[in-house]
C-alpha positions in Angstrom: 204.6 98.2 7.0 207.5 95.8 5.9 205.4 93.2 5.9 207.3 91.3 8.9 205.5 87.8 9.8 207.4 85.9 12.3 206.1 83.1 10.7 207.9 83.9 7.1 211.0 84.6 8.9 211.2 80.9 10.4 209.9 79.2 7.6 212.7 80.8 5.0 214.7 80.3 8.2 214.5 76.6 7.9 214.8 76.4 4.4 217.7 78.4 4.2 218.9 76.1 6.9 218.1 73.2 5.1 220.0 74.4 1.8 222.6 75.6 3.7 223.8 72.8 5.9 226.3 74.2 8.0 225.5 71.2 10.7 226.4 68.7 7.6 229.5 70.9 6.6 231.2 70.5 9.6 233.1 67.7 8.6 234.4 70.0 5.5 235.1 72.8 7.9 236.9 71.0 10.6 239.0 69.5 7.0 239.9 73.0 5.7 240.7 74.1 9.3 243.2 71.3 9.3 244.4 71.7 5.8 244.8 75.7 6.4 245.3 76.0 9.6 243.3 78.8 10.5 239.6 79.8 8.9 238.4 83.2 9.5 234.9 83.1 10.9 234.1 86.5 10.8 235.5 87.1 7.1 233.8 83.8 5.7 230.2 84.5 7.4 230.3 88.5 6.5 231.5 87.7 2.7 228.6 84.9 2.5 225.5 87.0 3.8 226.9 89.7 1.5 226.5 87.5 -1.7 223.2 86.0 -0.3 221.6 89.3 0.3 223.4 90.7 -3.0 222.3 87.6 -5.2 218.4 88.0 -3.4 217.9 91.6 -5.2 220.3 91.4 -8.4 220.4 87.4 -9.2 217.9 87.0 -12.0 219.2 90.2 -13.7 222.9 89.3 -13.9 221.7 85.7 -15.2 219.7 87.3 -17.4 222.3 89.5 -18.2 224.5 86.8 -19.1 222.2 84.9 -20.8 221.6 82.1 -18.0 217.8 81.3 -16.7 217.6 80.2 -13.7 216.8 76.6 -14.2 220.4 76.3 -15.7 222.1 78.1 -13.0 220.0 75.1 -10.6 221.2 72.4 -12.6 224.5 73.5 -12.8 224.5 74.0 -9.2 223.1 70.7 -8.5 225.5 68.8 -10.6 228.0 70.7 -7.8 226.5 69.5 -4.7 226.3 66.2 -6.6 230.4 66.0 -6.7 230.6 67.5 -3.1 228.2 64.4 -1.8 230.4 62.0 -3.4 233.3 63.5 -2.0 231.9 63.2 1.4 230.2 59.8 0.7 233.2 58.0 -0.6 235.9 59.7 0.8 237.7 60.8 -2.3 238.9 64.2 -3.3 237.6 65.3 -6.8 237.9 69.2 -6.1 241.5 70.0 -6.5 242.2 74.0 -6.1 245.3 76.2 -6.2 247.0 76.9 -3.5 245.3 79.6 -1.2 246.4 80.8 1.9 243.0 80.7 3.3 240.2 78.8 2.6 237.5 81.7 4.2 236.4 82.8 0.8 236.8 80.2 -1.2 235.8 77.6 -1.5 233.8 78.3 2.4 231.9 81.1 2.2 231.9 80.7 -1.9 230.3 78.3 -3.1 230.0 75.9 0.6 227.8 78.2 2.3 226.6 80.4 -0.4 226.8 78.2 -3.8 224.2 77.6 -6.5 221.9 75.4 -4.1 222.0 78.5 -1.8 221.2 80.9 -4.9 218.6 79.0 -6.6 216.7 78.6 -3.1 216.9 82.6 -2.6 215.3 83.1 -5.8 212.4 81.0 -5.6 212.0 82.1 -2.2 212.2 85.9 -3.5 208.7 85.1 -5.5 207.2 83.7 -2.3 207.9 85.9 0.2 208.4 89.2 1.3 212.1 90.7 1.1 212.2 92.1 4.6 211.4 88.5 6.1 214.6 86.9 4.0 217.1 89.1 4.7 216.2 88.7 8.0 216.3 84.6 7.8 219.6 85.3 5.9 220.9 87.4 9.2 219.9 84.8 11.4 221.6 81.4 9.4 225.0 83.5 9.3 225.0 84.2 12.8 224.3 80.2 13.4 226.9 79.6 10.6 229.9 82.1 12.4 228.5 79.7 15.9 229.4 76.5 14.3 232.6 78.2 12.1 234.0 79.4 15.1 233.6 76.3 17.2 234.3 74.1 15.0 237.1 72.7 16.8 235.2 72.1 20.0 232.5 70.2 18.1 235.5 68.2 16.3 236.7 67.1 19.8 233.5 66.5 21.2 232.5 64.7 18.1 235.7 62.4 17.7 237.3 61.1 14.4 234.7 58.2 14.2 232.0 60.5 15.0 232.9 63.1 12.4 233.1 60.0 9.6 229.3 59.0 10.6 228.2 62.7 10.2 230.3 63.3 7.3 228.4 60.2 5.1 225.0 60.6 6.5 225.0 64.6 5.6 226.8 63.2 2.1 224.0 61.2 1.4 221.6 64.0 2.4 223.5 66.4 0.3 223.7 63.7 -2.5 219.5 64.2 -2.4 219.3 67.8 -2.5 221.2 67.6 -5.6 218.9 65.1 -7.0 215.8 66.7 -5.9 217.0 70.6 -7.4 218.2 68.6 -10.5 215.4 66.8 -10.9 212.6 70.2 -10.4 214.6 72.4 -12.9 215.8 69.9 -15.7 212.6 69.9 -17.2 212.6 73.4 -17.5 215.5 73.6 -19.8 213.6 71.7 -22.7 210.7 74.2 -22.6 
């Protein structure tokens, strides 16, 4: 009736998974935590399934609205993830934000969970694959994504200092060729 496949669900599942890399984020997270002292798991998961599932049905509109194709909004997202990969590669701090008093929103749920990578994915996915089976891989990354939000402390002291560093550059690096790999499918469609 919905056209519910179980075998849909996990394959958006993983993708989403993929894109999403809350396993390679945990270095950021366990950062913020210590820069903010406190991140609200519940507010930064609910906010980003909202602007998944939000972006899944009016994305291509409001880019068309605004006069931005999709392969722009990819590129620009890739050039993103690019800057995040250094910063997790090198060690350096590029991003520099105002003050908040919480980092749930921004820039977690907006754009570290849900950014442009995240976006351009649910697109592409939308012309694949039947609505009901992504918002239903959507439900089930946030729930692994509040898991690891909410215990990321535990996995910071399993994990140790030096073990955090490892993770951190080998997720950068992957991260670095996600960027590479979305720049690299949708620049060509900007000189078309």
């Amino acid at each position: 009736m919905l056209g519910l496949d179980i075998k849909e669900i996990i394959t958006v599942g993983m993708v989403l998974f993929a894109v999403i890399d809350i396993i390679g984020s945990i270095p950021i997270i366990i950062g913020l935590r210590a820069k903010f002292g406190h991140i609200e798991s519940e507010k930064a998961s609910l906010v980003s399934g909202v602007i998944m599932i939000t972006f899944l049905f009016v994305g291509e509109e409001l880019l068309k609205l605004i006069g931005i194709d999709v392969n722009s909004f990819a590129v620009a997202g890739s050039f993103v993830l690019f800057f995040l990969a250094l910063e997790m590669i090198l060690g350096i701090r590029i991003y520099r934000d105002e003050e908040a008093s919480s980092a749930s929103i921004v820039p977690l749920a907006f754009p570290l969970i849900a950014g442009a990578g995240t976006m351009t994915t649910l697109l592409s996915l939308r012309s694949q694959f039947h609505t009901a089976n992504i918002i239903i891989a959507i439900v089930l990354n946030i729930i692994l994504v509040y898991v690891v939000l909410k215990s990321s402390s535990k996995i910071e002291k399993m994990l140790g200092k030096n073990g955090l560093g490892v993770i951190r550059k080998t997720f950068g690096v992957v991260l670095l060729a996600i960027a590479v790999k979305l720049f690299a499918a949708n620049v060509k469609g900007l000189f078309v």
